[in-house]
N, C-alpha and C positions, 0 to 999 in steps of 0.2 A: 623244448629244452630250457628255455630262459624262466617257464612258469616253473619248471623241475625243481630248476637252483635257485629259485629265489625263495618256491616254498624248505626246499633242505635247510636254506641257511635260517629262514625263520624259526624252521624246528628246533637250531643249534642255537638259536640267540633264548627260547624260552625251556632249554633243557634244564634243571637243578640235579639231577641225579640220574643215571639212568634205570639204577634199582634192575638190571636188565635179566638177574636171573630170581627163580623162584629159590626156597629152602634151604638159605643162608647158615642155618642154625645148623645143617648136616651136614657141612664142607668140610668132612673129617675122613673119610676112607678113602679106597682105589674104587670103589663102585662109585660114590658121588664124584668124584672126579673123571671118571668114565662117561657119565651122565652129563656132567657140568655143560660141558662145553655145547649140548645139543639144546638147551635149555634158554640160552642167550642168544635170542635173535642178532644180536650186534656182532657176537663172537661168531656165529654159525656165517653171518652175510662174508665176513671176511676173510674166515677160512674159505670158503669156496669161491669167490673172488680173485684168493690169491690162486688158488687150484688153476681155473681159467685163466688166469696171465700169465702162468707160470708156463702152461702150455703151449703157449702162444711163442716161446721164447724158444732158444735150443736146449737140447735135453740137458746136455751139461748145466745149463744157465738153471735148467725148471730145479734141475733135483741140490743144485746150490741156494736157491733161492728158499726149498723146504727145508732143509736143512738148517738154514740161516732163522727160518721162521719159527723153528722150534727149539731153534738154541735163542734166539730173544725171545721168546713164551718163558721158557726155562729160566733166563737172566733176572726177566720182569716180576715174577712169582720170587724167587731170590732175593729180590730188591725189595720188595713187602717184607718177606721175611724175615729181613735186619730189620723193619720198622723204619726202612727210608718213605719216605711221600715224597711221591711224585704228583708235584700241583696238576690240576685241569684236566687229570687221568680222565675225567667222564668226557671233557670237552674234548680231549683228543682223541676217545675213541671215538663220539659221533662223528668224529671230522675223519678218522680214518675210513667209517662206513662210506663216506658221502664220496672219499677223495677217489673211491673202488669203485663205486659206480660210475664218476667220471671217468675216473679212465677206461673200464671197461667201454664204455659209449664213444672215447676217444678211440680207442684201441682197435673199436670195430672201422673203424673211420680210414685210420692212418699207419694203423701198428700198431704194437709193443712199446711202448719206451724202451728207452736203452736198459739192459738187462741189468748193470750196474743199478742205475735210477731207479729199477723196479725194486732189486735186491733190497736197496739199503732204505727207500720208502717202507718194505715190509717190515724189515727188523726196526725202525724208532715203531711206526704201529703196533707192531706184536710185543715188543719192549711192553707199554703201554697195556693194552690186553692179559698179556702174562700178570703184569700187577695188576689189574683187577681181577685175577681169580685168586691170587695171593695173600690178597687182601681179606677174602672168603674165608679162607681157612680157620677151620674153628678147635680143630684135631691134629690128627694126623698126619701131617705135610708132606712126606715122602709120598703116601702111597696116594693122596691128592692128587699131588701135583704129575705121581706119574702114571696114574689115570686120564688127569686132563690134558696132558700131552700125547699119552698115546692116541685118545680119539681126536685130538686137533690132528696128529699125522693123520690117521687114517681118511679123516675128512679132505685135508687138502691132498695128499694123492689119490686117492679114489676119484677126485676133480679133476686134477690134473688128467691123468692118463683117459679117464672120460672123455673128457674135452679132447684127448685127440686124437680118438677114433673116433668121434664126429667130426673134428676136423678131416679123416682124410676121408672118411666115407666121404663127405661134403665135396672135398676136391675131386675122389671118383667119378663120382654122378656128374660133375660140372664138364668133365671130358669125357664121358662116356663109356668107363671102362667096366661101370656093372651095370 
């Protein structure tokens, strides 16, 4: 665990950019923006991250928390859009991937964080994420941005609700009931 985090935070001390998705230059329809989101190993780790915690949580909690996630995807994209900068966007999404893997490793351990905690860690992250696919945009913004939101929902529920029908198969078989 300690060789994990020391080599993540080394990879966060020598990041310049993360450049993380391919074909910049087409971030102009609802098909690239369909696409986008699957293309971005940073973006993809998080959305299913969040899918998985989100799970872990009560259902009111999971489907507050996608919801939240895809109204800051939407705020962040937004927030490019005026031509706001948001300093260290690249530093904070590596630090959001890293902060998902903690706690998933935590979460296996101990729990969920408080659903609140989980909530509101999502949205400053997908804040953050939202504007770098905002930032992308080369065209058409609308139908971008609601393409890359539609397959970030479909990403992180399809997670979610995954994750727990393995959860309860899991609890099944641990009592014996299939």
């Amino acid at each position: 665990m300690k060789r994990i985090f020391v080599i993540s935070v080394l990879s966060l001390l020598t990041v310049q950019s993360a450049f993380a998705h391919p074909g910049h230059d087409v971030a102009s329809s609802v098909m690239a923006g369909l696409i986008h989101p699957l293309t971005g190993l940073d973006h993809l780790v998080a959305l299913v991250a969040a899918g998985v915690l989100f799970a872990a949580t009560s259902p009111r909690a999971g489907w507050l928390g996608v919801a939240a996630l895809i109204l800051s995807l939407a705020a962040g994209a937004g927030v490019a859009l005026l031509g706001v900068v948001l300093p260290w966007s690249e530093w904070v999404i590596g630090l959001s991937v890293l902060v998902a893997g903690v706690t998933l490793i935590y979460s296996r351990r101990s729990g969920v964080a408080h659903p609140a905690l989980l909530i509101s860690g999502t949205m400053l992250f997908a804040l953050f994420h939202g504007y770098a696919h905002g930032v992308e945009i080369s065209g058409d913004a609308s139908g971008f941005v609601a393409g890359f939101l539609a397959t970030s929902l479909i990403i992180v529920v399809m997670t979610m609700q995954t994750a727990r029908i393995v959860s309860r198969t899991a609890n099944k078989r641990r009592i014996g009931l299939s």
